[in-house]
C-alpha positions as CSV (number, residue, x, y, z in Angstrom):
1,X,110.6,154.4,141.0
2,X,109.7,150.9,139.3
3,X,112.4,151.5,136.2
4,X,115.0,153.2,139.5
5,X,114.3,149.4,141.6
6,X,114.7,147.3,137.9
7,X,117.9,149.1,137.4
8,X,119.7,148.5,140.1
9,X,118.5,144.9,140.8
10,X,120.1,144.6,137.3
11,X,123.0,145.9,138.8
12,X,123.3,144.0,141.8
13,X,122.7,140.6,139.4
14,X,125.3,141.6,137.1
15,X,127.6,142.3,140.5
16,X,126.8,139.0,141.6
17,X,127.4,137.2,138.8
18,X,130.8,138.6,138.2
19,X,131.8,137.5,141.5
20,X,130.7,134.1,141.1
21,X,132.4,133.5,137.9
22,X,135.5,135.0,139.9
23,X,134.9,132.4,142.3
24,X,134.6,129.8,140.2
25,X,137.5,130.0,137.8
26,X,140.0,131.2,141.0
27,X,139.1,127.7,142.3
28,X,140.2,126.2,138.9
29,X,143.8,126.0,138.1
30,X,145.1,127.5,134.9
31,X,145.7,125.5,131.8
32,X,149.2,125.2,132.7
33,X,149.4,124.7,136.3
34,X,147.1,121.6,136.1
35,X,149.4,119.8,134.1
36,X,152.3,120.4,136.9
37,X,151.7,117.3,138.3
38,X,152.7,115.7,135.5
39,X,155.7,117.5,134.1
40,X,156.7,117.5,137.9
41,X,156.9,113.5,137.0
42,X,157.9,113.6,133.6
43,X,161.3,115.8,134.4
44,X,162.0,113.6,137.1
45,X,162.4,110.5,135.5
46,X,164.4,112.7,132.4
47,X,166.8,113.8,135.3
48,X,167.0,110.4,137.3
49,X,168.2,108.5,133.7
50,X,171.6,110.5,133.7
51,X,173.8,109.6,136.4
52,X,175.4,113.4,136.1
53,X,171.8,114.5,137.4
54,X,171.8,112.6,140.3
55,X,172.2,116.0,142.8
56,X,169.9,117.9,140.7
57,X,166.3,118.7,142.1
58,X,163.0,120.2,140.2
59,X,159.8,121.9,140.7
60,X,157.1,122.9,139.0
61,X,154.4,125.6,139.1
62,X,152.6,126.9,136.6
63,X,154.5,124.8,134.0
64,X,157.5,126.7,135.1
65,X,159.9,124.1,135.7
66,X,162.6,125.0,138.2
67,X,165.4,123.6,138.8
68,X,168.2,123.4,141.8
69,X,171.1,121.0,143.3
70,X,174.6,120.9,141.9
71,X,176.7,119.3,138.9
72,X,180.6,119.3,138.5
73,X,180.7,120.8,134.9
74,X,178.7,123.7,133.5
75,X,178.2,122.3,130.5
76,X,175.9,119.7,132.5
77,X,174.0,122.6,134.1
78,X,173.4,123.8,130.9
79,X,172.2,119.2,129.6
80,X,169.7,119.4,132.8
81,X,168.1,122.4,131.9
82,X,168.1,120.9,127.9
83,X,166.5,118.0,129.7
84,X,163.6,119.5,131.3
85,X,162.4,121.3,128.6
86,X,162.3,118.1,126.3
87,X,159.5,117.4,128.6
88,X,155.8,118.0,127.3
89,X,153.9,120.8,128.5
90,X,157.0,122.4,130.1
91,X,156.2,126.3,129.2
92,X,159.7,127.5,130.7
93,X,163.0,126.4,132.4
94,X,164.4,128.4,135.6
95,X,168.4,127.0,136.0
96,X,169.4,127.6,139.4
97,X,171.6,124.8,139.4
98,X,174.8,125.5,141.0
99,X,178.5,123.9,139.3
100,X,179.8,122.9,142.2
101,X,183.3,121.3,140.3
102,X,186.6,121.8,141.6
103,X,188.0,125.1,142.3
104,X,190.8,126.6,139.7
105,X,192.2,129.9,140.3
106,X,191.0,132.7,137.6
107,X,194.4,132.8,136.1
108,X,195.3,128.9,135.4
109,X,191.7,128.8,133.9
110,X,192.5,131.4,131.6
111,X,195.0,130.5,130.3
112,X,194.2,126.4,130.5
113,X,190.9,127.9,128.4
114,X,193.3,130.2,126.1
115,X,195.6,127.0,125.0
116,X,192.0,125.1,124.8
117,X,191.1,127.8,122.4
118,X,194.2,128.2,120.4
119,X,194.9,124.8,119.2
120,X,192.0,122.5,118.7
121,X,190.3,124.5,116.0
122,X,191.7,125.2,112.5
123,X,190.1,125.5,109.1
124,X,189.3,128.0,106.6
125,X,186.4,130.0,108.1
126,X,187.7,130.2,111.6
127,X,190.6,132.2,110.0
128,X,188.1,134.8,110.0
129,X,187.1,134.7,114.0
130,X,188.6,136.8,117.0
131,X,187.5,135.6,120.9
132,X,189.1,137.1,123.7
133,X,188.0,135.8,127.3
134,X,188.6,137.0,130.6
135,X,187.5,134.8,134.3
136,X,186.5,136.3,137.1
137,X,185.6,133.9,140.2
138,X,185.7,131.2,138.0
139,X,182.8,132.8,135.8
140,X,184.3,133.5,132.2
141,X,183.4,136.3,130.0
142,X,183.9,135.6,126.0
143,X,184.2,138.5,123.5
144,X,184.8,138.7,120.2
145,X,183.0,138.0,116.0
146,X,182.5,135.3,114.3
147,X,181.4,134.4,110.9
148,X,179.2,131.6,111.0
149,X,178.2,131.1,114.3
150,X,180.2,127.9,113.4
151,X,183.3,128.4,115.6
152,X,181.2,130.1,118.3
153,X,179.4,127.4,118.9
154,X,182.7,125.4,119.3
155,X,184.2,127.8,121.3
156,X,181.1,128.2,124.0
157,X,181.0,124.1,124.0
158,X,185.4,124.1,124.5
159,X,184.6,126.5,127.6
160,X,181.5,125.0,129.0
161,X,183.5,121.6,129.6
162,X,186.4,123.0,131.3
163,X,186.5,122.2,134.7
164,X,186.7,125.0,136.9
165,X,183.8,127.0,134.5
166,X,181.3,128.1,137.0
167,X,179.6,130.5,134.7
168,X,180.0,131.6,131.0
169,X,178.9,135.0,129.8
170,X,179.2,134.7,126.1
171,X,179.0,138.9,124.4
172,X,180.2,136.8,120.5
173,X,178.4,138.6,117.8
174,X,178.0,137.6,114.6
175,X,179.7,139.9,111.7
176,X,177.4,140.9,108.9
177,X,177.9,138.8,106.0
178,X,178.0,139.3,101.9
179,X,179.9,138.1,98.8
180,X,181.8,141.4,98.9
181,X,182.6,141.0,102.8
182,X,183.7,137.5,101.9
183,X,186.0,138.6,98.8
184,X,187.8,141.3,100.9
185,X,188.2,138.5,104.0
186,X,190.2,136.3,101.5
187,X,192.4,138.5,99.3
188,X,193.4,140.1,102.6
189,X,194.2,136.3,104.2
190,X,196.1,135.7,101.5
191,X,197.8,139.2,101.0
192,X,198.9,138.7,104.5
193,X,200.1,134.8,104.6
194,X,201.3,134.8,101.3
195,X,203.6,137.6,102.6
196,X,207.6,136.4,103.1
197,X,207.9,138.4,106.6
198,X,203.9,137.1,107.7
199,X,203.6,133.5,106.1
200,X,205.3,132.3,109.6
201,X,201.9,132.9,110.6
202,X,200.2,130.9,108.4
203,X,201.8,127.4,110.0
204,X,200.6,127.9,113.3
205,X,197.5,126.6,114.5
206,X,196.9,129.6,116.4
207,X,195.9,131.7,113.3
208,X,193.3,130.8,112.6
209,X,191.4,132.9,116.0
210,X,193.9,135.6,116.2
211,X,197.1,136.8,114.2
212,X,199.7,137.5,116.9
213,X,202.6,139.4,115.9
214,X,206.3,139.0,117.3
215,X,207.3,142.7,116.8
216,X,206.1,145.8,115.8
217,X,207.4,145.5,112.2
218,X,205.5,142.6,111.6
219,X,202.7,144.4,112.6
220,X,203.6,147.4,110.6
221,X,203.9,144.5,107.1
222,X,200.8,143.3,107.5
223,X,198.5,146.4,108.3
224,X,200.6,147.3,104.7
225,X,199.5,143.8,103.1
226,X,195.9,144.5,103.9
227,X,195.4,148.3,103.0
228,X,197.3,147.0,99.6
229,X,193.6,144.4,99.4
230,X,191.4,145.8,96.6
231,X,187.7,147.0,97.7
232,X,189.2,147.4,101.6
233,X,188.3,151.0,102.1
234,X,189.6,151.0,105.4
235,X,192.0,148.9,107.6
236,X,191.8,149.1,111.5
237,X,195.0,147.3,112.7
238,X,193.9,146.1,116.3
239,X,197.1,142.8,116.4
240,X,198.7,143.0,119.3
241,X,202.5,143.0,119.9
242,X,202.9,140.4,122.9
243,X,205.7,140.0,125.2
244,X,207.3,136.8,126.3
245,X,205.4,136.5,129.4
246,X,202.1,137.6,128.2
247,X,199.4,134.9,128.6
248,X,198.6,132.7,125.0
249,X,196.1,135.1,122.6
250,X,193.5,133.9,120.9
């Protein structure tokens, strides 16, 4: 009976001193949530030093740093939330911050964001990228493959500081890369621009995001140009034959 007592006051000390230590570090905040007070401060004064933050609110719990009010570009929804995490401690960023811009109907902002596209980049690796974008409520969807991450990254900044952007929904991926990849990418560039009926092509600043043919013969020439490239096993010929009143490719 003495050893049946011992054991259960054992247990009910043990029982008790679980539920004290309970007690005792529910009353204490977690590591994070005591600093809130000063993040809460700290993201404050990061938001009140840009003038394009003025509308824009935060809170904090838990070093979860949330933030809400408005801004007239997206790319500036996209600065506050860079903002906030620059501050110390901050353990997350939630960007309810709503672009609250002026209106443009899906269609201009397609195709104002399809022109955008088309003629500010050139070079010699963004020959090698394809985006196609579509808007929906003034939210835009990008698709497509890029390189380098190079001319993605200049596309997503083109689109984010268009007004009218409410959202962006970027689905770019970035095509596996290799010397052999790269060899096959240029002998079939210049196989098609070096070509009499294709080098048209080669002048405009469009090409270097999307080869967009005139007819289907050019299309026919250059799917011939590139199965003619050495180590190309295989060629998919996706260009498009556009009409007259088709929107601007990319």
């Amino acid at each position: 009976m003495t050893v049946a007592k011992n054991s259960l006051w054992n247990v009910g000390a043990s029982l008790l001193a679980v539920g004290l230590l309970s007690a005792t570090l529910a009353a204490q905040p977690t590591s994070a949530a005591r600093y809130d007070s000063q993040i809460q401060t700290a993201v404050t004064q990061r938001l009140a030093a840009k003038k394009q933050f003025s509308d824009v609110k935060s809170s904090v719990e838990d070093g979860i740093v949330t933030l809400t009010g408005t801004v007239d570009l997206y790319q500036r929804k996209l600065d506050a939330a860079k903002a906030a995490r620059k501050a110390a401690r901050v353990q997350g960023v939630r960007n309810l911050v709503v672009v609250a811009g002026p209106s443009v109907p899906d269609e201009q902002l397609a195709q104002k964001l399809a022109k955008k596209l088309r003629y500010v980049r050139e070079g010699y690796d963004n020959t090698f990228d394809y985006f196609a974008i579509a808007v929906k409520d003034g939210v835009v969807t990008v698709e497509g493959l890029d390189r380098t991450g190079v001319g993605r990254d200049e596309a997503l900044a083109d689109i984010a500081n268009m007004s009218g952007v409410k959202d962006v929904v970027s689905n770019i991926s970035l095509e596996p890369t290799s010397i052999f990849d790269d060899g096959i990418r240029l002998r079939t560039a210049r196989a098609i621009y070096r070509d009499s009926v294709l080098s048209k092509y080669a002048i405009d600043p469009a090409h270097p995001i999307r080869i967009i043919v005139d007819n289907t013969m050019d299309k026919q020439v250059a799917g011939i140009r590139a199965n003619q490239v050495f180590g190309a096993f295989t060629v998919d010929n996706q260009l498009v034959v556009e009409s007259k009143s088709n929107q601007p490719g990319m």
